[in-house]
C-alpha positions as CSV (number, residue, x, y, z in Angstrom):
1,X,0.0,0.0,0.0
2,X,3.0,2.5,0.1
3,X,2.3,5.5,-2.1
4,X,-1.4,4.7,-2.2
5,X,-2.1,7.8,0.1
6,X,-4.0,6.7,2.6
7,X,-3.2,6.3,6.3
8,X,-2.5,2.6,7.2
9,X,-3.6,2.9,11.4
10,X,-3.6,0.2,13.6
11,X,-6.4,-1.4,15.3
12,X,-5.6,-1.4,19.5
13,X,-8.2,-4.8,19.4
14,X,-7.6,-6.9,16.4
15,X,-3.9,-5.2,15.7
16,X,-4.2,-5.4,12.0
17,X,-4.8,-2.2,9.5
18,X,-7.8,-2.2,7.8
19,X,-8.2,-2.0,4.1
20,X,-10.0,1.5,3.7
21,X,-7.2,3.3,5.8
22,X,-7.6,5.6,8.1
23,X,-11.8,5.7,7.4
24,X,-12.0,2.2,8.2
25,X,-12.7,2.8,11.9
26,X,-12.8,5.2,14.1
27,X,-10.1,7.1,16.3
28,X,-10.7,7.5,20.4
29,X,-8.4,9.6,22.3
30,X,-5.5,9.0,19.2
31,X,-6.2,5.4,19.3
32,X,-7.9,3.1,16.3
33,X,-10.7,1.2,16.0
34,X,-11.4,-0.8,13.1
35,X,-14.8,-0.7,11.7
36,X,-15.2,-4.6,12.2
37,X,-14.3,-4.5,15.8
38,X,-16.5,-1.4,16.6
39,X,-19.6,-3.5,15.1
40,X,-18.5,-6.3,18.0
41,X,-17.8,-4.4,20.5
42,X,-21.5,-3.2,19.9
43,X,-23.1,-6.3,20.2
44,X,-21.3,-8.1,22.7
45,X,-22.0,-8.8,26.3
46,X,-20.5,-9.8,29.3
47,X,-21.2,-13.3,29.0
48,X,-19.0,-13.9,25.6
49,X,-15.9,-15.2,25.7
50,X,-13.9,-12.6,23.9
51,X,-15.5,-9.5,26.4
52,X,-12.5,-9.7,28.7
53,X,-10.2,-9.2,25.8
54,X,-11.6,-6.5,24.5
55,X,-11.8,-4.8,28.0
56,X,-8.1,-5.3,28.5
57,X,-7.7,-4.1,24.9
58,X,-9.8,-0.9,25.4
59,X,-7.9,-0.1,28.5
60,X,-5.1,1.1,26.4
61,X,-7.1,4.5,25.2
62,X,-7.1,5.5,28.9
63,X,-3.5,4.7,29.7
């Protein structure tokens, strides 16, 4: 993607860049969330098995 112009950020859940860029998510406190794990982290609840992960994940915007 290098000289394509777009922004390659880093998701702080699913650590990978998504393929739109930088509009592929959205950006809390300077740090990325990817479209796709936004849409989870919307529907999930306390009793799935991948809620602690993403709570230790999204402790990282508040650090």
């Amino acid at each position: 993607m290098a000289g394509s112009g777009k922004l390659l950020p880093i998701c702080i859940i699913c650590e990978q860049v998504p393929q739109d860029g930088i509009v592929g998510g959205v950006v809390v406190n300077g740090n990325f969330i990817c479209a796709k794990c936004e849409d989870e982290l919307l529907s999930i609840t306390t009793d799935d098995v991948k809620y602690r992960l993403f709570q230790e994940k999204l402790k990282k915007i508040w650090l």
